[in-house]
N, CA, C and O of each residue as an XYZ file, in Angstrom:
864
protein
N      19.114     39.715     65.699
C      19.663     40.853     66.441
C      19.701     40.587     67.946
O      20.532     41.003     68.753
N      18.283     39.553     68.233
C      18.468     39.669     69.592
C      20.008     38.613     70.292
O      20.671     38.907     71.286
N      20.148     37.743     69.638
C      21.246     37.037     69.608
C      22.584     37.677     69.733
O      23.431     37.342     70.561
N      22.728     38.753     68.729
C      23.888     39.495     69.163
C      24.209     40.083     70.048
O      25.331     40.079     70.556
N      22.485     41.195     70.660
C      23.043     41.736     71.841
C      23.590     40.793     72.868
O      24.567     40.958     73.598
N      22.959     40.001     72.803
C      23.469     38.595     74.267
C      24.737     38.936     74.111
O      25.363     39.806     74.717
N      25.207     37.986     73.004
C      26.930     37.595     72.676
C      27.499     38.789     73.113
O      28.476     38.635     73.846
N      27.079     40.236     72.809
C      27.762     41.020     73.213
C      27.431     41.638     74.624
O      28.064     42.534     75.183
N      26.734     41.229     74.913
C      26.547     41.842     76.247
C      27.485     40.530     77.494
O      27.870     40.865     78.614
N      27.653     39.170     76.935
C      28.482     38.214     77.288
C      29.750     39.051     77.223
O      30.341     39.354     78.259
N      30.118     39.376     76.186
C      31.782     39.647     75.777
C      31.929     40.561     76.893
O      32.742     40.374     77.798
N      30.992     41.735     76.814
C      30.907     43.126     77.745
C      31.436     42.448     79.149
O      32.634     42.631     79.365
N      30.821     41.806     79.983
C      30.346     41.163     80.980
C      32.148     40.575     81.361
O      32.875     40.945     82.283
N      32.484     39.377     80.057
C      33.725     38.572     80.361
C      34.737     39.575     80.575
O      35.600     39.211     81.375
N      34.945     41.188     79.907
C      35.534     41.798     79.910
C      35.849     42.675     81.009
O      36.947     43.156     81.289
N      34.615     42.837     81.665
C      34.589     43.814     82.602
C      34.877     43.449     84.085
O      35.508     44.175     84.854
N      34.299     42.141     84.424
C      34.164     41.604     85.847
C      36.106     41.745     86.055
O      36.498     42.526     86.922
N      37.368     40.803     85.059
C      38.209     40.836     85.805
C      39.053     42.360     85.784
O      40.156     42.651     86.247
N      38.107     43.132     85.090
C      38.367     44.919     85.255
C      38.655     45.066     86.752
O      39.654     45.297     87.434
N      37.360     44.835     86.972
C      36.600     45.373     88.575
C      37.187     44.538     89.477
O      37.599     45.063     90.511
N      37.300     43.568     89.360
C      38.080     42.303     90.282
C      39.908     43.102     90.319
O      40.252     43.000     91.496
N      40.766     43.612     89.718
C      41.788     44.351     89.811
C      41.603     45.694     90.337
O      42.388     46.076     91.205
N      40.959     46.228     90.056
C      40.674     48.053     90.298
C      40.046     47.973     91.780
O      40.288     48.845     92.614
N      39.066     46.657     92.094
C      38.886     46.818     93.917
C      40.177     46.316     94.457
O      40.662     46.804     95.477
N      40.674     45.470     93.876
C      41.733     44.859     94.458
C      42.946     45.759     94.655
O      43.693     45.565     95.614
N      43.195     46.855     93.670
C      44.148     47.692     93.863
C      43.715     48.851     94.863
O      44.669     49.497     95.295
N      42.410     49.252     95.331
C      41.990     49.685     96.374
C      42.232     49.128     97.629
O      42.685     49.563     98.687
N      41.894     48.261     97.314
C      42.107     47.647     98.738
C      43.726     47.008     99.129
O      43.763     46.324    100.152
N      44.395     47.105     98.743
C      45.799     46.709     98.993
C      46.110     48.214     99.557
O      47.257     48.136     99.999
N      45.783     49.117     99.688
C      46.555     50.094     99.936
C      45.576     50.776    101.274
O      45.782     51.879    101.781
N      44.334     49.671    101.728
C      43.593     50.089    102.797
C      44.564     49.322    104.204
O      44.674     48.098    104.275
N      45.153     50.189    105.158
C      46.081     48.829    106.065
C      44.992     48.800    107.302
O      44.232     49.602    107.845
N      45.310     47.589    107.416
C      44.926     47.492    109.109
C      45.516     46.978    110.073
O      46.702     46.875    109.759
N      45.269     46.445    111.481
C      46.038     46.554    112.203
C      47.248     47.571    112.054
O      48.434     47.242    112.076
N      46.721     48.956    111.887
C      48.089     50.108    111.709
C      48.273     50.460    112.879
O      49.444     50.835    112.937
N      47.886     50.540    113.671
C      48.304     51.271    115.223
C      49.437     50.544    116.110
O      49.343     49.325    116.253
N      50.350     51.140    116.626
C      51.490     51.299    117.039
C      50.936     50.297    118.371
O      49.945     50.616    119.027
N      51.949     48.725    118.720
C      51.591     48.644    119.785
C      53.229     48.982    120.626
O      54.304     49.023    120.028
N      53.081     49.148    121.789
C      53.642     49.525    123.037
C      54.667     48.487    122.826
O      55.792     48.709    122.379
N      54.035     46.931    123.302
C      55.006     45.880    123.807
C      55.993     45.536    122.792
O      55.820     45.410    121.580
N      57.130     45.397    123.529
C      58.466     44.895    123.042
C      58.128     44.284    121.478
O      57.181     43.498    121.474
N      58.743     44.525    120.208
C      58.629     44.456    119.390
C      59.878     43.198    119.024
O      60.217     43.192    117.841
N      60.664     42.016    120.058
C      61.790     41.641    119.717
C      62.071     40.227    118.932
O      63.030     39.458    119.006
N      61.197     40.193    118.366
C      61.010     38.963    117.574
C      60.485     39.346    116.099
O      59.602     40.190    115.944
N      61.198     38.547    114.844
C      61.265     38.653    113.572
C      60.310     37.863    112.738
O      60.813     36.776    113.023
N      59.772     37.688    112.295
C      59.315     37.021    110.938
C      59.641     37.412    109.515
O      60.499     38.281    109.358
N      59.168     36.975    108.660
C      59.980     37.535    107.291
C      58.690     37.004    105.968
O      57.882     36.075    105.950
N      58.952     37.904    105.163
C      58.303     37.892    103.688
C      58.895     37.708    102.479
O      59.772     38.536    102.234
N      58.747     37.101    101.861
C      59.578     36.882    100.722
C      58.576     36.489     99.483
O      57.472     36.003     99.727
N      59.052     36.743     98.041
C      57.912     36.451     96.708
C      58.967     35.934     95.799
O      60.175     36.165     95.843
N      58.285     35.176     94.947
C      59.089     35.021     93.751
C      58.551     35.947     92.808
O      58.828     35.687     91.638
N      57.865     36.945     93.009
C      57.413     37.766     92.332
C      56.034     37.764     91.855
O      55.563     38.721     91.240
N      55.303     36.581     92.163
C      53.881     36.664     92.196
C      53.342     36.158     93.723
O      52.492     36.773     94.367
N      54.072     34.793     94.212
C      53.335     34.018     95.367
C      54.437     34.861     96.627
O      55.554     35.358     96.482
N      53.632     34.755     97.735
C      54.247     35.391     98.968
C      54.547     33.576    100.132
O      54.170     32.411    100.007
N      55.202     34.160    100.907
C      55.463     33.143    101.693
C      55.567     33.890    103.008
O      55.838     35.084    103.136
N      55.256     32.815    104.181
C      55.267     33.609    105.546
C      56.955     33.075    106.115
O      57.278     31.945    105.750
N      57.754     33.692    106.785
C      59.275     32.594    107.153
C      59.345     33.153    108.626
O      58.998     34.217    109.138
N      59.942     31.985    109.103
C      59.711     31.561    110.321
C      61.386     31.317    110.887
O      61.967     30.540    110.129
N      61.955     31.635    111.632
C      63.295     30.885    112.253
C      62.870     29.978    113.019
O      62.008     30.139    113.884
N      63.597     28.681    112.689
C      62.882     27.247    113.583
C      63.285     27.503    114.435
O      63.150     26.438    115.037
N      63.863     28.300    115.266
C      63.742     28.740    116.768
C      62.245     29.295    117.239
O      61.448     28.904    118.092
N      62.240     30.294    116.367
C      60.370     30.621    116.445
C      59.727     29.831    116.197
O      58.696     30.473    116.396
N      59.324     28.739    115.855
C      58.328     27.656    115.270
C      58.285     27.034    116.877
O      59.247     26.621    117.524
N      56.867     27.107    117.292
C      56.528     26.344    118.035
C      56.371     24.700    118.382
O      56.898     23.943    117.567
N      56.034     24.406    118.948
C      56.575     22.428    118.699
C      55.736     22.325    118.470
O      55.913     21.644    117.459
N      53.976     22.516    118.600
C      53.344     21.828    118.087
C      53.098     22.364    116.373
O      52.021     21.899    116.000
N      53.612     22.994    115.515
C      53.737     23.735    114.307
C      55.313     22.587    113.924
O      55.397     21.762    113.014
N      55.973     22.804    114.575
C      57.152     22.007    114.365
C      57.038     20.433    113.958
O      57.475     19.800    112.996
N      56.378     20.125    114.932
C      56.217     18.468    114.814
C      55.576     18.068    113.538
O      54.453     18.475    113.243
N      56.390     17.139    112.639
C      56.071     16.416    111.977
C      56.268     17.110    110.259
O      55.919     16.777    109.126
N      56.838     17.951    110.730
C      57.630     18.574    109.495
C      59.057     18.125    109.240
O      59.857     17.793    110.114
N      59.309     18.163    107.727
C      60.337     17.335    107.122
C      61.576     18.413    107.243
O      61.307     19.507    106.746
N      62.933     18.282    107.840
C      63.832     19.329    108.035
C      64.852     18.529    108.415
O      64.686     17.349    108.722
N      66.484     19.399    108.419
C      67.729     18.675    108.550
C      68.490     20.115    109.608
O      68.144     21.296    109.647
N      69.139     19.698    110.043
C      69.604     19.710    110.979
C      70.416     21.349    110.776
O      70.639     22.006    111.793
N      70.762     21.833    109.567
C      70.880     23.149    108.688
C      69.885     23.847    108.341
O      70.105     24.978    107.908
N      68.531     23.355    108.439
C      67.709     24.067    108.188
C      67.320     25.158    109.211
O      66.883     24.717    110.274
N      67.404     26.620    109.076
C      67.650     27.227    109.964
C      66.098     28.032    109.927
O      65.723     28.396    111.042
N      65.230     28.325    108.858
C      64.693     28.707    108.344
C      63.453     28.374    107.346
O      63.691     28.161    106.157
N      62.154     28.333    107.840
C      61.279     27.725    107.419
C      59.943     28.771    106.889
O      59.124     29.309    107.634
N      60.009     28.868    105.362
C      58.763     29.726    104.175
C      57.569     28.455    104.506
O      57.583     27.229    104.611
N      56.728     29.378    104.578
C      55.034     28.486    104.708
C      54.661     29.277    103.584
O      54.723     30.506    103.574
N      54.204     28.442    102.469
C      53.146     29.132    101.402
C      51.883     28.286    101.158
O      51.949     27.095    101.464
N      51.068     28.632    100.788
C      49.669     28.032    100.431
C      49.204     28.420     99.612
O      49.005     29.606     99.350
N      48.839     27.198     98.833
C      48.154     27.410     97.526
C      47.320     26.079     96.951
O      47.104     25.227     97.813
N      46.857     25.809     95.699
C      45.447     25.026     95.007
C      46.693     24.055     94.694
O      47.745     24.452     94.193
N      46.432     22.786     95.045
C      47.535     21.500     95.184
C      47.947     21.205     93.427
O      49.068     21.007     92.959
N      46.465     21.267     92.620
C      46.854     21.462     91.261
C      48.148     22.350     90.570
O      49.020     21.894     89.830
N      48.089     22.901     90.755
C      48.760     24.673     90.283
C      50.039     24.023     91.017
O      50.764     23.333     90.301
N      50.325     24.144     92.116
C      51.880     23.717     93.193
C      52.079     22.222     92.504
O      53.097     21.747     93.008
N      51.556     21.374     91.630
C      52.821     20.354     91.252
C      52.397     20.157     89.949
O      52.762     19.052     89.546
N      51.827     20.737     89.203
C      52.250     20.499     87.838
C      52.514     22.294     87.253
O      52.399     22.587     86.062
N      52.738     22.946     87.938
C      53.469     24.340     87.536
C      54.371     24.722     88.733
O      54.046     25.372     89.727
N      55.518     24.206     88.441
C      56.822     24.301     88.882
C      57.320     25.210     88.749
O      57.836     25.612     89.791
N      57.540     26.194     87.414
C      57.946     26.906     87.565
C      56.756     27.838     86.111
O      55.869     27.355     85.407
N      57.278     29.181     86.183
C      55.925     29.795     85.272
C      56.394     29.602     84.085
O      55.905     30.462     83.353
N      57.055     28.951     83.541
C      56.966     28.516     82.494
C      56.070     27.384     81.693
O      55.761     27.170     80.521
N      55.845     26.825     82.883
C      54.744     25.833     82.880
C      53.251     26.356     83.140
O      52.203     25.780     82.849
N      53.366     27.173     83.549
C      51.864     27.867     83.629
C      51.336     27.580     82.329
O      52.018     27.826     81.334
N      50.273     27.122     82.241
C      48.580     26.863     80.731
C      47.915     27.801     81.565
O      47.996     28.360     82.660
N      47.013     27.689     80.237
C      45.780     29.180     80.262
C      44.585     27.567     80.977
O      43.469     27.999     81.265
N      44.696     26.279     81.191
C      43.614     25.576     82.306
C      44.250     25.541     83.416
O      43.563     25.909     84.369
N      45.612     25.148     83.729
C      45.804     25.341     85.228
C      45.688     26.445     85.663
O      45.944     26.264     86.853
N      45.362     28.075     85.474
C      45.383     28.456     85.602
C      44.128     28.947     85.999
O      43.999     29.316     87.167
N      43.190     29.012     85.223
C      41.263     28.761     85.034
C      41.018     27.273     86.563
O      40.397     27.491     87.603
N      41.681     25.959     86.218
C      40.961     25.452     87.354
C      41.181     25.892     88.917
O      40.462     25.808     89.912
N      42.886     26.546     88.614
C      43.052     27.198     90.024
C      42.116     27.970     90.403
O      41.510     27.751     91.452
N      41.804     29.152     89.499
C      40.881     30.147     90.145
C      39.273     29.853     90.108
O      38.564     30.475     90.899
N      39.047     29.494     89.760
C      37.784     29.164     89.484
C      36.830     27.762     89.730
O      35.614     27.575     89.687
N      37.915     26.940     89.988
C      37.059     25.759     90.421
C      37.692     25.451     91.603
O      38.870     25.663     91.891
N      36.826     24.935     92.272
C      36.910     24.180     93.863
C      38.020     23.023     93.934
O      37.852     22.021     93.239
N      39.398     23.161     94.936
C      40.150     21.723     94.425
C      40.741     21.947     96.039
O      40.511     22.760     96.933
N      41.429     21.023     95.915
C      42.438     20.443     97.434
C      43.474     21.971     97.613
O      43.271     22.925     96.863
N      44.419     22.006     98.549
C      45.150     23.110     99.046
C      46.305     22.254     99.338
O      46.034     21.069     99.535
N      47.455     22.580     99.403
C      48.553     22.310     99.839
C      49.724     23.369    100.560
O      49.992     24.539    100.288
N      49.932     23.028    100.938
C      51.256     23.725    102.246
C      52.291     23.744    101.671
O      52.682     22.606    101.409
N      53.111     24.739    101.253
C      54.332     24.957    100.602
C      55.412     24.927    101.577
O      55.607     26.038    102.070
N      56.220     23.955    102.037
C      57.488     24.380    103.246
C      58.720     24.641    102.302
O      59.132     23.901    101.408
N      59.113     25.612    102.621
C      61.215     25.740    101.503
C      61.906     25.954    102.715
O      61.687     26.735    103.641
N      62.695     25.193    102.548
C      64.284     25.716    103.865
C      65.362     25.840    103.416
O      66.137     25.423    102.556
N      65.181     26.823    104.554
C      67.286     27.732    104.043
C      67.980     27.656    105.842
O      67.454     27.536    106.948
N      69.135     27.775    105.437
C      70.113     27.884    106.304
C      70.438     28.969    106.669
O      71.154     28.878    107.666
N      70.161     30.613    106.160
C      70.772     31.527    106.446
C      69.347     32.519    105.997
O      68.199     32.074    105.961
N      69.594     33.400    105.799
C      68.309     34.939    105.423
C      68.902     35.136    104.188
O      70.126     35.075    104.071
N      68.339     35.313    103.472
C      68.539     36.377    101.892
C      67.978     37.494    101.944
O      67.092     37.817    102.736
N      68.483     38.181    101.064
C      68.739     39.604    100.849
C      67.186     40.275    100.587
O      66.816     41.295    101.169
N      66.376     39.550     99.644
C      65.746     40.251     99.199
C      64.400     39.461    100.514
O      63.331     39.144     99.993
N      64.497     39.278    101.625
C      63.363     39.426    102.355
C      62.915     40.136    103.179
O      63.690     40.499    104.064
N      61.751     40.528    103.210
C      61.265     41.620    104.200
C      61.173     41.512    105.730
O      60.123     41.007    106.127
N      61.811     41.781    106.408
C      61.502     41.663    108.064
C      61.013     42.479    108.713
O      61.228     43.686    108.818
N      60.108     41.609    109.320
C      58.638     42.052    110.055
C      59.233     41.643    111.835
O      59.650     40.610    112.360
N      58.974     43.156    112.359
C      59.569     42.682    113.775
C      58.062     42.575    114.490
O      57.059     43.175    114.104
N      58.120     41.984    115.225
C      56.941     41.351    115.886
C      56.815     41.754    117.575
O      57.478     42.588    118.191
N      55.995     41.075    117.954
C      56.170     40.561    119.651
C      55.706     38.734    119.624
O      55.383     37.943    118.738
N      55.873     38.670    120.930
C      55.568     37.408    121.534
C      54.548     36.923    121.382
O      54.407     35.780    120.949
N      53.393     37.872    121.783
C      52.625     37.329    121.192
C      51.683     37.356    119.547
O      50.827     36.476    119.455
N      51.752     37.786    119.000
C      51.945     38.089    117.463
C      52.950     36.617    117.075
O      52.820     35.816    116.149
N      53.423     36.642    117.598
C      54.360     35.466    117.279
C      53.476     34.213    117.219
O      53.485     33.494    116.220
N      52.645     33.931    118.387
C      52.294     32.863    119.032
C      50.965     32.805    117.783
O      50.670     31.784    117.162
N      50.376     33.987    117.642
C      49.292     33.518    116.841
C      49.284     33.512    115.373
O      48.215     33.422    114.769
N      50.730     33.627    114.588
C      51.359     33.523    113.562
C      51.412     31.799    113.331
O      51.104     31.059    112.396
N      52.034     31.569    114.856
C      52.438     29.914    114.674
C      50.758     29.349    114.772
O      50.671     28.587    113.809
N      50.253     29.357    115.037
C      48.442     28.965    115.066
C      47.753     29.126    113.958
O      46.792     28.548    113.450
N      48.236     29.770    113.755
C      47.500     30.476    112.277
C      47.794     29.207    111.232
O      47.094     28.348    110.696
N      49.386     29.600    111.232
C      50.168     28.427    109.966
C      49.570     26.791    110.166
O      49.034     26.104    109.296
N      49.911     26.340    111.907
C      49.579     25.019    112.161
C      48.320     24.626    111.566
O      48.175     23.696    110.773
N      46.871     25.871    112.274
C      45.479     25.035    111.256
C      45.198     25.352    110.089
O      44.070     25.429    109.602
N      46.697     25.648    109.336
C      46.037     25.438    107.740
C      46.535     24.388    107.561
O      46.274     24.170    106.378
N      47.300     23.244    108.066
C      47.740     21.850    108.137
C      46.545     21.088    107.717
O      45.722     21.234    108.621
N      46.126     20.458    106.923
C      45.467     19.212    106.986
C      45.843     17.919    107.660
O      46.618     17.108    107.154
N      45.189     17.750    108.959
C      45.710     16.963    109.745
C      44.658     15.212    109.276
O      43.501     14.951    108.945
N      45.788     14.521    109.494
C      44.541     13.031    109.444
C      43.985     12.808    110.475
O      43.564     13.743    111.155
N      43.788     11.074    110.989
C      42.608     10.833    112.470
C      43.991     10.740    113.460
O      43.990     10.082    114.501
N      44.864     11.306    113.097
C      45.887     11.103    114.473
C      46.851     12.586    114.524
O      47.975     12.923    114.896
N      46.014     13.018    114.094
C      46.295     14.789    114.036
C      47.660     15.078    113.483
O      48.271     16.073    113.875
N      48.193     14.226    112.555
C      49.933     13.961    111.713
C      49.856     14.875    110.833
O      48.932     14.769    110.026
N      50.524     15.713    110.747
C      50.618     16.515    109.056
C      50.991     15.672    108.119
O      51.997     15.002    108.353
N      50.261     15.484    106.784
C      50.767     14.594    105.798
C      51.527     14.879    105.015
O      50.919     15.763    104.411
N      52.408     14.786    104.575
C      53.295     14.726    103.832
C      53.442     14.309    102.405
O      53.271     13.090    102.389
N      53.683     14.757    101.181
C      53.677     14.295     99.833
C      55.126     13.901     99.805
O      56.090     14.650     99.963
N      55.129     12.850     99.621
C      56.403     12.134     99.605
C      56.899     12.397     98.157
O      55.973     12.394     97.346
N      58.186     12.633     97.607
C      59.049     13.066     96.483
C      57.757     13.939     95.409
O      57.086     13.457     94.496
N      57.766     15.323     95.945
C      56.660     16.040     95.237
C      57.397     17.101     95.670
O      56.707     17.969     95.136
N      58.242     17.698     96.209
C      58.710     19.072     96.341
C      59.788     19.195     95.233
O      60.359     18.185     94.822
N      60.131     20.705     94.640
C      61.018     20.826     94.238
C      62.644     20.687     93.325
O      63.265     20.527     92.274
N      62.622     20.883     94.626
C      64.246     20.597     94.732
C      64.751     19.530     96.638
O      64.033     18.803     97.324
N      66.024     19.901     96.810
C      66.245     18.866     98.062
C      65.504     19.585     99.132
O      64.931     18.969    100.031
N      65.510     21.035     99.034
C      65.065     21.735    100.251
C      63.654     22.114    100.738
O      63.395     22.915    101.636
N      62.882     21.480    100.075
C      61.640     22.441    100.240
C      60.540     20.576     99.816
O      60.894     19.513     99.306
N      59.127     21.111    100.411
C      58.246     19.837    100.392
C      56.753     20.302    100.267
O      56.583     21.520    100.321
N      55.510     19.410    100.088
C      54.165     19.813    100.430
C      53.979     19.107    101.219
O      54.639     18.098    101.466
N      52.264     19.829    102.226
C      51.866     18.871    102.950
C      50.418     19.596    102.538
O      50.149     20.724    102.125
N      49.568     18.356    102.862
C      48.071     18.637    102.699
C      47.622     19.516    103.680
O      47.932     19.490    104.871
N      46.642     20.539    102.940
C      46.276     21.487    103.821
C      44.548     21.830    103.808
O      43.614     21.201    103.311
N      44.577     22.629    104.293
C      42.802     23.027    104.632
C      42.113     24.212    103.857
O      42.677     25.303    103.941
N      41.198     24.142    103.267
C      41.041     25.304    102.134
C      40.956     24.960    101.249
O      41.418     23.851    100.982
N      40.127     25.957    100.026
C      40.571     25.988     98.654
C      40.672     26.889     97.967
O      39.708     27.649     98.062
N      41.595     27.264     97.115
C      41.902     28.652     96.381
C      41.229     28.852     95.395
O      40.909     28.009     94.557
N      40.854     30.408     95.415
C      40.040     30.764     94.513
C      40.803     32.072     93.985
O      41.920     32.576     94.103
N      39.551     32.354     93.316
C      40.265     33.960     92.961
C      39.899     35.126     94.137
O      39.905     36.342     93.946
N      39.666     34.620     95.055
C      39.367     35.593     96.016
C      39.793     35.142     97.037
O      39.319     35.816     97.951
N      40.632     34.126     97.538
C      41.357     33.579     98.526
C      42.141     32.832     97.342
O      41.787     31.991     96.516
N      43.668     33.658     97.668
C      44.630     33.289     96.888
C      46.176     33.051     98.128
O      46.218     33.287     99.336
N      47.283     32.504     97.187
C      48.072     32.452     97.979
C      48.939     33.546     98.512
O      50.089     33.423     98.935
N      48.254     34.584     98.435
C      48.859     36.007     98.662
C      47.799     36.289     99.759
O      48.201     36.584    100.884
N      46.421     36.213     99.492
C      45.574     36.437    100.463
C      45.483     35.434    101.872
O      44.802     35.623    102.880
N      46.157     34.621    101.647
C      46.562     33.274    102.868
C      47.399     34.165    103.931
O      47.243     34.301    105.145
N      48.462     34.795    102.922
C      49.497     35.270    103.936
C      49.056     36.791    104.491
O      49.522     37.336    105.491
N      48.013     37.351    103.565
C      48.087     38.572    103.992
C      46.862     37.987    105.380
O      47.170     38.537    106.437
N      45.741     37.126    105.518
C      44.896     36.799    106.476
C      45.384     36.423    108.148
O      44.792     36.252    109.214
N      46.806     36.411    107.677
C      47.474     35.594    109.158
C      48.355     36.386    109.728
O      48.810     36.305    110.869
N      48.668     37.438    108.600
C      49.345     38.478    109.333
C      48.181     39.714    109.841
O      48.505     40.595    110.638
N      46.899     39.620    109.285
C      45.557     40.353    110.040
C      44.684     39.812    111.220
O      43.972     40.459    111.987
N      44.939     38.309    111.170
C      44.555     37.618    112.515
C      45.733     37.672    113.706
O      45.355     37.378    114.840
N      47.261     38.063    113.495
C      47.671     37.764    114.227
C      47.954     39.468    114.464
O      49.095     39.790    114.130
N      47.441     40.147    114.777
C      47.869     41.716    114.716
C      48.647     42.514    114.058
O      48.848     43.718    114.218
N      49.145     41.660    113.189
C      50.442     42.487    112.327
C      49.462     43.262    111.351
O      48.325     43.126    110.902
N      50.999     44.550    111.231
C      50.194     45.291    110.098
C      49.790     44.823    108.864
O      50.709     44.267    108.263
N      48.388     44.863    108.081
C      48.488     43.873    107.089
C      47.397     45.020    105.575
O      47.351     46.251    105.580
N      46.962     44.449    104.911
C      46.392     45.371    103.678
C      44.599     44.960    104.478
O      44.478     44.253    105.478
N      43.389     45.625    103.708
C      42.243     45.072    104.022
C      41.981     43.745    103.519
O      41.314     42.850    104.038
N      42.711     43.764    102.254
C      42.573     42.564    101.286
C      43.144     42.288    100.157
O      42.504     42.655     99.171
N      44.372     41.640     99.918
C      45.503     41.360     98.429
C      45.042     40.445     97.650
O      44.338     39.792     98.420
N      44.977     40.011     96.739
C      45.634     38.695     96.154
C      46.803     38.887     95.499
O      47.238     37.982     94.786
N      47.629     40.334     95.667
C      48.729     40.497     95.326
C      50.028     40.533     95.903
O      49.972     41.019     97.032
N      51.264     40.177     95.533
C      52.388     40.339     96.490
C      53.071     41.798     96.928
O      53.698     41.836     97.987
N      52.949     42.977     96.125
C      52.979     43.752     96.505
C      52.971     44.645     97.541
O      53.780     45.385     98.102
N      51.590     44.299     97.643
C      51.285     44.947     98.606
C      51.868     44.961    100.444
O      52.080     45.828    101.292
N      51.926     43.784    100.382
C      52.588     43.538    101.662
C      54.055     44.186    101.841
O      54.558     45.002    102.613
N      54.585     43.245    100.499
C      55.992     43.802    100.561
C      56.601     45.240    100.551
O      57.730     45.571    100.914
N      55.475     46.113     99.993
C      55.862     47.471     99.870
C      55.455     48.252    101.202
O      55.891     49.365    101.496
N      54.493     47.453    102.018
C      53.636     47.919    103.189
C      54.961     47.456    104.654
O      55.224     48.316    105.495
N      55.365     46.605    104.690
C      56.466     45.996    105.261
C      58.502     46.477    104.616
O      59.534     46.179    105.217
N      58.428     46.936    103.823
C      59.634     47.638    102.947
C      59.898     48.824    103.858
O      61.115     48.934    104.006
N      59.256     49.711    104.496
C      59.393     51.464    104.401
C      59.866     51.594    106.018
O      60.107     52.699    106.505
């Protein structure tokens, strides 16, 4: 008997934690901060975009600062630059969610691994992204933010994964961090839009939240 209660007090336990891990999490997506209205000129854009689970931060390479700029892979059309971050596992052997397993999925969240830098470029804006008007400086610490999640080598180079992106437009580079279930690639983007003053949630690992917080 005593054996069973365990097993079941295990099952209880496996069942309940990712209860509570959603139900704070849906609390807290709807706590904002940085909400207060600032004064200065609001004349500069950034943008949000999801594929419906991962968020991305986008940047007009006019806004991208040079030292954020340098040493990133881009053509001369690229007008437009998504920063995403996420567990380097998960970003190249699940391409798309069809490829998602029930272990890449477990080592993403749960075990300790490398991070990688998601860059995609476009030439123009699409429809379905959210624009976030900014200031100057909000701007400046957006681009700071993105640059030290770079994993830089001994000559401070962003590295580059050579034929590992995608498609033609988009690439990885090694980055700093590791994803968990409590720093996710939703919580990357929602952290940089709370360090850099933008309005942001207390705490996501969801895409939602931003997007519906940035939508209205």
């Amino acid at each position: 008997m005593k054996v069973v209660k365990k097993i079941a007090k295990w099952i209880i336990a496996i069942i309940l934690i990712p209860i509570a891990y959603f139900l704070v999490a849906l609390v807290l997506v709807f706590i904002p901060v940085n909400n207060d209205e600032n004064n200065s000129e609001k004349d500069r854009s950034i943008y949000l975009n999801s594929n419906g689970v991962h968020l991305n931060i986008i940047l007009a390479k006019n806004q991208v600062d040079s030292e954020l700029l340098a040493g990133l892979k881009y053509f001369k059309n690229d007008n437009y630059f998504a920063f995403g971050w996420g567990d380097k596992n998960f970003y190249l052997n699940t391409p798309t969610w069809s490829d998602l397993t029930f272990n890449n999925a477990c080592r993403a969240l749960f075990l300790k691994s490398a991070a990688l830098i998601h860059l995609t470029r476009y030439s123009t804006t699409k429809e379905d992204w959210v624009e976030i008007k900014i200031n100057q400086n909000q701007l400046n610490k957006i681009n700071q933010y993105i640059y030290k999640s770079f994993y830089l080598d001994s000559m401070n180079r962003k590295i580059l994964l050579n034929n590992k992106g995608y498609s033609y437009n988009d690439n990885f580079y090694e980055a700093v961090g590791s994803f968990t279930c409590f720093k996710t690639c939703n919580t990357w983007v929602n952290s940089g839009l709370k360090q850099s003053d933008i309005k942001a949630c207390l705490w996501t690992p969801f895409s939602f939240g931003l997007l519906n917080m940035h939508s209205k």
